[in-house]
Every structure is written in structure tokens, then in C-alpha cells.
N, C-alpha and C positions, 0 to 999 in steps of 0.2 A: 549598485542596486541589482538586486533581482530582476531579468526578463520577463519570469512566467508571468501567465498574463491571468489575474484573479476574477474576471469574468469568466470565465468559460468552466461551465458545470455537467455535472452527470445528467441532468435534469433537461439542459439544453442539449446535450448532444445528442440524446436518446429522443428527442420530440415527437419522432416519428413516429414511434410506438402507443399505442392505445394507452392513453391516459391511467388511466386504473393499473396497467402494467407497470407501467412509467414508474409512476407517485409508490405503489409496496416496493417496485425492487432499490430504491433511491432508499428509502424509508430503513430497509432489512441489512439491506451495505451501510449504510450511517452504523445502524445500532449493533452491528457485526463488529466494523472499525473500531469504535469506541470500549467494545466490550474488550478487545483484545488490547487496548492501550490501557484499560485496568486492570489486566489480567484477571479477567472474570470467564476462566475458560466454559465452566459449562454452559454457561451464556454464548459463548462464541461458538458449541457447538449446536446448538441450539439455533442458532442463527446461521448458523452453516447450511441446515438443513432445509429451513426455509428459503434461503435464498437460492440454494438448487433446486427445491421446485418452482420459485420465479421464475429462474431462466430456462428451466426448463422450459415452461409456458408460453417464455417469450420466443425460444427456438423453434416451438409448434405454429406460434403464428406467425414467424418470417417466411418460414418453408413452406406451410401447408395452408397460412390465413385462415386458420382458424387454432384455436385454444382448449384446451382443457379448464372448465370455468375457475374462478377463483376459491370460489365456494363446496365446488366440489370435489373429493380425493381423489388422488393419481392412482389409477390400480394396480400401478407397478411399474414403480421409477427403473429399474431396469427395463426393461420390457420395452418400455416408450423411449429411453434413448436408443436403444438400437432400432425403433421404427425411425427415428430421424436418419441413420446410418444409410436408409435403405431406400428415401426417396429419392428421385430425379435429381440426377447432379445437376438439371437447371433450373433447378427450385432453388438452388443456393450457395454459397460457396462451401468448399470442404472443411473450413474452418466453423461454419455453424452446423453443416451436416456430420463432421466426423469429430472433430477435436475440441472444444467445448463440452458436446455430450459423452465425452468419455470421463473427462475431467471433473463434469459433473457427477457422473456415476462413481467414484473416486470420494469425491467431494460428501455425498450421499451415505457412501458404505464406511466412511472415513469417522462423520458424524456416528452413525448405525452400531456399529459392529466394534467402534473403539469406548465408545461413552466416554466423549471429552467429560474433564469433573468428575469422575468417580478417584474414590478412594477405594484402593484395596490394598494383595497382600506384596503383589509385584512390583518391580521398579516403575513408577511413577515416570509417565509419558507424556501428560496432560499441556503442559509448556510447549514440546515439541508439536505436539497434534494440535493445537489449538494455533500455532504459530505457521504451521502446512496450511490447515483447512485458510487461515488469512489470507494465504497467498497465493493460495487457489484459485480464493473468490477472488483478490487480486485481478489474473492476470483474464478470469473470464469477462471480469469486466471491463479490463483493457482491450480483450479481444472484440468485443462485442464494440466498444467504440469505435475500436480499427475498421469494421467492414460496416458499422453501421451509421456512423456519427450524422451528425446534420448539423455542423461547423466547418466556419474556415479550417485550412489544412492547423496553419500554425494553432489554432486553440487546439483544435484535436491532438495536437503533439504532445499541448503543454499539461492537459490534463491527464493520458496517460502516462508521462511525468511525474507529476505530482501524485497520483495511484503508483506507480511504481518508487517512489522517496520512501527509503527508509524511515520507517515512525517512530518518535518518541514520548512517551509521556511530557517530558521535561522540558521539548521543546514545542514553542508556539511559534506556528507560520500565521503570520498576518500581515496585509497588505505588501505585501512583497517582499516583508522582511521575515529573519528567525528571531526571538529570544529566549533565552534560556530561562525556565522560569525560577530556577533553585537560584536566591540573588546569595546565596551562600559560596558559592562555588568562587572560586579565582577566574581571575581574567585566562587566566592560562587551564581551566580546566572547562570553563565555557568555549573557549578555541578549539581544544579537541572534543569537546563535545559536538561542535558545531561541525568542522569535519568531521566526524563520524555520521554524523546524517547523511552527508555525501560524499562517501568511502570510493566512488568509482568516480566521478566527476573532478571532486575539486570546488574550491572556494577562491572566488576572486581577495585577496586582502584587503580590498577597499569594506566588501563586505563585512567581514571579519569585525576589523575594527570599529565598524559601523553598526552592527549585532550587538556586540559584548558592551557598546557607548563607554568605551575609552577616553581620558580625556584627554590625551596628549598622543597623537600619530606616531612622533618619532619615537617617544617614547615605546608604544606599546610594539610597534616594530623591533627596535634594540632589545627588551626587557623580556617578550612574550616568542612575537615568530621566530627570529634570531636565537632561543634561547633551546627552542623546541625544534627547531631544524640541524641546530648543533648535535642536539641530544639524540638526531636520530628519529623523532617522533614524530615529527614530519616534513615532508620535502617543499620548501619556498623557493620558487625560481621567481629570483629578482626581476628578470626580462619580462615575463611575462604578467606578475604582480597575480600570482595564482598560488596557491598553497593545498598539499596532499595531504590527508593521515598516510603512516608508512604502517606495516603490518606488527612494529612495535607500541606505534602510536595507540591501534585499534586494542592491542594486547592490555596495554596500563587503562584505557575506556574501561572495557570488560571486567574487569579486573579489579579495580579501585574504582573509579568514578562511579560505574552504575550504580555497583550494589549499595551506594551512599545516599542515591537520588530516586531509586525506586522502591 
């Protein structure tokens, strides 16, 4: 079974921040995530944007305690991140004074100046830009719980964790498990799908076989991992009952499996 621990939220770690903050930047990162898991890029850029002047906001009021109201415009998102650059490094760490707000402005011009969602005459970018801008807002609002959180350590671990887990449509994280939702798929193409969600980690095989609800262990071990570790696709070390995609594994993913499921 899964570790992470399914208490621990963006909602709770951020508590400390003014309500009204809190409640749109939760609100704007939901419907950002979600937009990019149906590939609805201009929606995701769209929400890109918005969500850079959340945090922007929230940046202004850790450093300087006070905000740029909610209702009223930014008069120049450049401009006001490099006034965060410029305050007292004991107003804050350098991660919300310098790196965050560059990221943001990145994040800002990225939306701006690319028009996630547009159609034109050039090679089409939109997947890629829209897949950047996710992981931007990503990793600021990992960062943001890094220096900011108000959780035990381990929740805070587990949430940026689970912010950082590779997303898929097709897979559902619930109550500490994954399922695959396409019941189409084989036992052997829910496995590497399943590792491929966690392409750097690793899967216990207990998991595994507990995911895909196989109905025979020995079996699905001889037939499935044994079959897929022969082949190259991924690494099973019996000792430790833990299972890898290998970089061929990831290749037949990409390759054959997605495009069948997205």
C-alpha cells in the first residue's frame, strides 16, 4: 500500500495566508490541473495567468504584508516582481524574494506573448507550452509550501509529492491507491502504465498487483512482471519486491499505449 498520506492538502498547508488568498489560488491550481489533464490548453493558459497574479499577491503579502487588492489590476506584472527582488533580504527568503518571482514573470510572458490555444500558420506549440506553463505553476507551488507550509514535516513532503507525480488522465489516485481507468487495457498494459506514473521511483509489486486487482499473485507475477522484465521493459528486483519502467518500457507507453487511451 501506499504511504502518502491523503490528508494533507494545499488548503491546509497554506492556512496561514489570508483566506480570500488561500480559497482563489487553491481554486485557480485545481482548474489549471484539470484543464491540462483534458488537454484544454487555452484554458490552461488562461489559468496560467491568473494564477501568476495570485501568487504574485501572495508574494506581496509575505514580504511586505500587505497586497495588491484582489479586485484591483496589477499595473505591471513585471514591474512588481522586480520590486519583490528588491526588498530587504529580511523580509524573506530568496526563494520568495528572487526565484518564484522570476518564474512567475516567465509564467506571465509565457501565457502573454505565446497564446497557449491559438491556431496559426507555424508549427504548433500549444502541448508543449501548456505542459511548461503546468509545471511551472508546479513547482511554485511546491515551493511556496517548502518555505511556507503549516503541516507536520512528513505531510508537507507528501504533498509536494503528490504535486510533483507525474499526471494522467487514465489514471485515478484514490485513497492510496492508483487505478487504471481504461478497464480495456491488459494486466500488462495497466503495469506499465502504472509505472510510468512513477518513472523515477518505482512501484512496490505488492502494489502492482493490488492496482491492476489481479486474481491470482503467482500468477500475475510469472505471466505479467516476469514477462515484462525479460523483455527488457522493466527492471523487477526480486529482493527487494520493487519494480522500474526501463527507458524501453517508457518508449512502448508513449508510443502504443497512450495514444490508445487519450
Amino acid at each position: 500500500m501506499s504511504t502518502r498520506n491523503p490528508s494533507a492538502t494545499l488548503e491546509g498547508a497554506l492556512n496561514a495566508l489570508p483566506a480570500r488568498l488561500r480559497s482563489r489560488l487553491v481554486r485557480i491550481y485545481s482548474d489549471l490541473k484539470s484543464a491540462g489533464l483534458e488537454n484544454q490548453y487555452d484554458t490552461v493558459g488562461l489559468r496560467a495567468g491568473k494564477l501568476a497574479e495570485i501568487l504574485l499577491r501572495v508574494l506581496q503579502h509575505l514580504l511586505n504584508n500587505t497586497y495588491t487588492p484582489l479586485g484591483q489590476r496589477l499595473s505591471n506584472f513585471k514591474t512588481e516582481c522586480e520590486r519583490l527582488e528588491n526588498v530587504p533580504a529580511a523580509s524573506g527568503s530568496e526563494s520568495l524574494r528572487v526565484l518564484i518571482p522570476r518564474a512567475l514573470l516567465f509564467l506571465y510572458t509565457l501565457r502573454n506573448k505565446r497564446d497557449i490555444g491559438h491556431v496559426g500558420g507555424d508549427v504548433e506549440a500549444n502541448e508543449i507550452d501548456a505542459l511548461t506553463a503546468t509545471r511551472i505553476a508546479d513547482w511554485c507551488v511546491c515551493e511556496l509550501i517548502r518555505v511556507c507550509h503549516n503541516l507536520p514535516l512528513e505531510d508537507a513532503q507528501a504533498l509536494c509529492d503528490a504535486i510533483a507525480e507525474r499526471r494522467l488522465p487514465t489514471i485515478w489516485n484514490v485513497l492510496g491507491r492508483k487505478r487504471v481507468l481504461d478497464t480495456s487495457l491488459s494486466y500488462r498494459e495497466q503495469t506499465l502504465l502504472l509505472l510510468y506514473s512513477e518513472i523515477d521511483a518505482g512501484l512496490p509489486t505488492e502494489d502492482l498487483y493490488d492496482w491492476t486487482e489481479h486474481s491470482n499473485r503467482a500468477v500475475y507475477r510469472r505471466d505479467i512482471l516476469r514477462q515484462l522484465h525479460r523483455s527488457r521493459l522493466i527492471e523487477w528486483d526480486r529482493e527487494t519486491e520493487m519494480a522500474v519502467i526501463s527507458p524501453k518500457g517508457i518508449e512502448e507507453v508513449e508510443a502504443k499505449i497512450l495514444p490508445e487511451v487519450e
